[in-house]
C-alpha positions in Angstrom: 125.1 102.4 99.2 121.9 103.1 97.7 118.4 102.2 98.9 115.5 101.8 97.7 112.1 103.1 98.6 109.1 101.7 97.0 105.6 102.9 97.0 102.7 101.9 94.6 99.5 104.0 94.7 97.5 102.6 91.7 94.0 102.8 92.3 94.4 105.7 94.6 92.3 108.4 93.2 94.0 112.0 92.9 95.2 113.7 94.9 96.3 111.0 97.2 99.1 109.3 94.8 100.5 113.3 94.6 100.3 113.5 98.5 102.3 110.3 99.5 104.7 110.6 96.8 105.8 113.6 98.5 105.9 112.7 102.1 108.2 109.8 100.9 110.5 112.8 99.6 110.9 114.2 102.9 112.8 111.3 103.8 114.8 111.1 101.1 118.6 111.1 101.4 120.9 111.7 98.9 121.6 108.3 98.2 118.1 106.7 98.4 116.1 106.7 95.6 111.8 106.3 95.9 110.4 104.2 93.1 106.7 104.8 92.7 104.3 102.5 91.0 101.1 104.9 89.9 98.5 103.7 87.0 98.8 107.4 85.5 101.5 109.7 84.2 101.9 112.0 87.3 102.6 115.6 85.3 102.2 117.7 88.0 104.7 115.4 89.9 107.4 116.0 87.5 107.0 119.8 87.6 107.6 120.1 91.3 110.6 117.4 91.5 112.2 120.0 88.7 111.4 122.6 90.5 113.1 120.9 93.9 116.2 119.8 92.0 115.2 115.7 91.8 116.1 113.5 88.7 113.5 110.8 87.7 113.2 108.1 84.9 110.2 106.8 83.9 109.0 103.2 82.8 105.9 102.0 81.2 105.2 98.4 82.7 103.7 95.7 81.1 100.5 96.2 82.9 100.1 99.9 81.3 101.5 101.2 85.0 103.9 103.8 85.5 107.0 103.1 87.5 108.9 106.7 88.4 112.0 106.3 90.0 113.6 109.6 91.7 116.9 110.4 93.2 118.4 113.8 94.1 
């Protein structure tokens, strides 16, 4: 069963949304998946979850948010 682990940092300024996003990885099991609401596109996110093997999708709400969700 998956589960779901949700985290919004909007209105954090950088590099705080970078810095929880990845402490919520570290607990990341192979069937969870961390959705992250962030008001920018995080680039230097999606390098490292590459680089570490994660998948992500990304959605542009209807509030001009990102939503990123990420699963190994």
């Amino acid at each position: 069963m998956k589960h779901g682990i949700h985290l919004d940092v909007r209105g954090l300024a950088p590099p705080e949304p970078l810095t929880r996003a990845l402490q919520a990885l570290e607990n990341l099991s192979s069937v969870d998946r961390l959705c992250l609401l962030i008001d920018r596109e995080p680039f230097p996110l999606y390098g490292i979850l590459q680089d570490e093997g994660y998948h992500y999708a990304t959605k542009i709400g209807a509030d001009d948010y990102y939503e990123i969700c990420i699963w190994r």
